[in-house]
N, C-alpha and C positions, 0 to 999 in steps of 0.2 A: 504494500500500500504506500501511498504519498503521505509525507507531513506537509502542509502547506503552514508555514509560520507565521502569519501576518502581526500587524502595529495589536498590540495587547495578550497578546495569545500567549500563555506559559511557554517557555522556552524551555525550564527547567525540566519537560519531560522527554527530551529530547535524545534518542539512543544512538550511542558513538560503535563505531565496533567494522568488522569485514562485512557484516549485511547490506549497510547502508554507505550514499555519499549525498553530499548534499551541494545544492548550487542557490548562490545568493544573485540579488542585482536584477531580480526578477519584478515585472510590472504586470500587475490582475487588469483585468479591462471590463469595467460592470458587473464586480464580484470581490469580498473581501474575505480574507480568511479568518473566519469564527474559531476553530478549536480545528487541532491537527484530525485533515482527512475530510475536515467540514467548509463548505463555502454557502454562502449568505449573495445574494442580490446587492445591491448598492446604486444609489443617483450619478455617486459621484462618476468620471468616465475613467480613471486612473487610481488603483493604490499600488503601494508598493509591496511587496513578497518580501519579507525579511529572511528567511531562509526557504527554499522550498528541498525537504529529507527523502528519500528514496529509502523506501526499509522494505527489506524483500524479508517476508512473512508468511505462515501457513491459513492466513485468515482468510474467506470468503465472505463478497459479500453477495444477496442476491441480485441479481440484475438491475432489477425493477427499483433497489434504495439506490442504485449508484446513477450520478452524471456525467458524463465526457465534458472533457475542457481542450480545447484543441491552444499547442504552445508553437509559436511560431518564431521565427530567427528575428525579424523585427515589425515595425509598427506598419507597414505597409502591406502584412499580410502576404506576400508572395512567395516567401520559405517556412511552408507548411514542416513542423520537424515530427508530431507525434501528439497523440492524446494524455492526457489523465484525466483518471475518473476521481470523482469525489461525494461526498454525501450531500444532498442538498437540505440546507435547513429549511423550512416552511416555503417554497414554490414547486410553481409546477415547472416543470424541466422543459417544456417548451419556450418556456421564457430565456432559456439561453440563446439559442439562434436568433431569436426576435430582437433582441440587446445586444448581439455580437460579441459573446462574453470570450475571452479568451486568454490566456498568458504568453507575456511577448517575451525574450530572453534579452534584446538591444532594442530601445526607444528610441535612439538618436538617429534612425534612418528614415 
């Protein structure tokens, strides 16, 4: 599963080790991260990703509770890199495409 760290979210439970790596410097786009694994909707059009953790784990979730977050190489959209899924807290998941929710890796292009 993904940790998605966002402005307020405990850091402190954050696991170090050869399961996981983590990649910082990341920007949400109409999405902010509530609690690791969890995303939330947002007005705002930008927040930032304080860490986002890779933790390769035995846990399932079922289809239907998780979202796709498509992460792309910058703010232009044209280097599509890969999905993550995450749990949505209170919406319905078509509300992602309709808002263009997505995580960019480089905003300066």
């Amino acid at each position: 599963h993904v940790r998605a760290v966002g402005k307020g979210v405990d850091q402190q439970k954050q696991q170090q080790g050869p399961t996981s790596f983590s990649l910082t410097g990341l920007r949400a786009v109409g999405i902010n991260c509530e609690s690791p694994n969890k995303i939330k909707l947002t007005d705002s059009i930008h927040s930032e990703v304080d860490k986002l953790q890779f933790v390769w784990t035995l846990e399932k979730q079922k289809e239907k509770e998780v979202v796709s977050v498509p992460v792309y190489l910058y703010s232009n959209r044209a280097q599509f890199l890969f999905e993550l899924y995450f749990v949505p807290v209170n919406f319905d998941k078509a509300l992602l495409s309709q808002r263009g929710v997505a995580l960019l890796t480089n905003s300066s292009f």
